[in-house]
C-alpha positions in Angstrom: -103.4 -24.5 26.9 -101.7 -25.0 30.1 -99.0 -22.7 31.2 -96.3 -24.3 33.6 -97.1 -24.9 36.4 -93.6 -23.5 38.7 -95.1 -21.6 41.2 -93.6 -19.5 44.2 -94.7 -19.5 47.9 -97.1 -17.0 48.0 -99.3 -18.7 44.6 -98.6 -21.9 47.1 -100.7 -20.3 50.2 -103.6 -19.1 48.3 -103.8 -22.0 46.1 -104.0 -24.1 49.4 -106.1 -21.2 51.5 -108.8 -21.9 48.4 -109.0 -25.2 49.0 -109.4 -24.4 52.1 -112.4 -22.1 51.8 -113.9 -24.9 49.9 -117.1 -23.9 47.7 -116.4 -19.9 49.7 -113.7 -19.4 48.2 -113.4 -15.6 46.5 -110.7 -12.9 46.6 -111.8 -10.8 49.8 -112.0 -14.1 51.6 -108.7 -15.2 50.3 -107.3 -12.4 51.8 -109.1 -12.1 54.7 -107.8 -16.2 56.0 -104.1 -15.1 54.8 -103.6 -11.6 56.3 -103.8 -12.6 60.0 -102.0 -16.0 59.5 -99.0 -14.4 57.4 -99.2 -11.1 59.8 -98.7 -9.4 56.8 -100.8 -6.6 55.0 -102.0 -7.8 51.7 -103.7 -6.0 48.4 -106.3 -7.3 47.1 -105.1 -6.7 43.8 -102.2 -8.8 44.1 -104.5 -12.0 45.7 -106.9 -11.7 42.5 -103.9 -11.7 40.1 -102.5 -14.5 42.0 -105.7 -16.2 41.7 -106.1 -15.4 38.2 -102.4 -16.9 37.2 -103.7 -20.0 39.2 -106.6 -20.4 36.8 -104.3 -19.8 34.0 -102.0 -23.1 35.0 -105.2 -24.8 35.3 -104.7 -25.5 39.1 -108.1 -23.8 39.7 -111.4 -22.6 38.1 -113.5 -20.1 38.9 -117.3 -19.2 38.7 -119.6 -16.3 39.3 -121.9 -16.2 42.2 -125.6 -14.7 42.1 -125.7 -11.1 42.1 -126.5 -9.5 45.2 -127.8 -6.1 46.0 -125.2 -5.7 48.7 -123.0 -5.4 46.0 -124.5 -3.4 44.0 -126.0 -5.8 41.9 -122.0 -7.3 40.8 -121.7 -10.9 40.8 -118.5 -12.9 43.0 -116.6 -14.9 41.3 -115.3 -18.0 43.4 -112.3 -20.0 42.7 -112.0 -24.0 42.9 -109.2 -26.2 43.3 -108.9 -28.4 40.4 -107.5 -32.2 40.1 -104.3 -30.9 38.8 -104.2 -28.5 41.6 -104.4 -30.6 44.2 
């Protein structure tokens, strides 16, 4: 089910910074485009939940990536822009 879809500045910018990052698009990237263009400090924590509540309204999937062994053998998961999201 859909939740509404209201959504404040900051879900704005990384909703658009994912589509922006296309088919690259996971958290440390996220944060990595909006740090330096918001010349702001950012968690990372509070990018993924962002992204996460995004995927809840159903303006965005996400998908897991290969794992890699510079990580440790943990998977990314990468988030998409959906119809309704854009």
């Amino acid at each position: 089910m859909m939740k509404s879809t209201s959504f404040g500045e900051f879900d704005e910018l990384v909703l658009l910074t994912i589509a922006l990052l296309y088919n690259d698009a996971y958290c440390v990237a996220a944060m990595e485009e909006l740090s330096p263009r918001l010349k702001l400090p950012m968690s990372l924590g509070a990018v993924y939940r962002t992204m996460q509540r995004l995927e809840e309204k159903a303006l965005e999937i996400s998908r897991f990536g290969k794992a890699t062994a510079e990580r440790g053998g943990r998977r990314k998961r990468f988030f998409t822009v959906t119809t309704i999201g854009e």
